[in-house]
N, C-alpha and C positions, 0 to 999 in steps of 0.2 A: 504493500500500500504506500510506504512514503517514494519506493522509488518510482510509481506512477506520479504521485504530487509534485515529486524532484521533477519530471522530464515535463508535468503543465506547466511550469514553476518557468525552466528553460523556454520552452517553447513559447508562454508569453513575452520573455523580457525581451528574444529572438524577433517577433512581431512587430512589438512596440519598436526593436531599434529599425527594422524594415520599412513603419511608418514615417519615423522622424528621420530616416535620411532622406525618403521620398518624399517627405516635406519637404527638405532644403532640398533638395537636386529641383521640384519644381520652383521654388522661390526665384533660385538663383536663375534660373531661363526665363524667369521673369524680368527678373532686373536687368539681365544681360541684353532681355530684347528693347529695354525702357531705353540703358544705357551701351549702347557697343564698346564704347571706350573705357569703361572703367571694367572690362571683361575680367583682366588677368587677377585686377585684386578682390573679384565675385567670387572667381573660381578658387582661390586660394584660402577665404574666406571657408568655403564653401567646405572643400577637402578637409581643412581643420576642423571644421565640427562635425562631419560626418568621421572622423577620426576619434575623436571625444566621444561619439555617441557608439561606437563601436567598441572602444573598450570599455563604457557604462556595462554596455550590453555583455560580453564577456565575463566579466568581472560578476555580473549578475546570473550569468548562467553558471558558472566554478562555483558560488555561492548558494545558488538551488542543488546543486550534482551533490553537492558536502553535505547540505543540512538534511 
């Protein structure tokens, strides 16, 4: 039973990070089509928080797999 809970446990925090990059990745093609020239520092922007939100998620799946 817990290591069913463990892997819903993963599999939401998984989701959620799925969501919240494809939030930023749509954001940023927003901005980028507002602004063409300020592309490189969208994208860069961009990439670091999809980096952030990927070791949340990580960090949150090692944390459901243990507990």
């Amino acid at each position: 039973m817990t290591g069913t809970l463990a892997a819903i446990g993963a599999g939401i925090a998984v989701l959620g990070a799925g969501f919240g990059i494809g939030a930023i990745g749509k954001a940023a093609m927003e901005a980028i089509a507002r602004q063409p020239e300020a592309a490189s520092k969208i994208q860069t922007a961009m990439i670091i928080a999809a980096a952030l939100i990927e070791g949340v998620a990580l960090f949150a799946v090692v944390v459901a797999l243990i507990a």
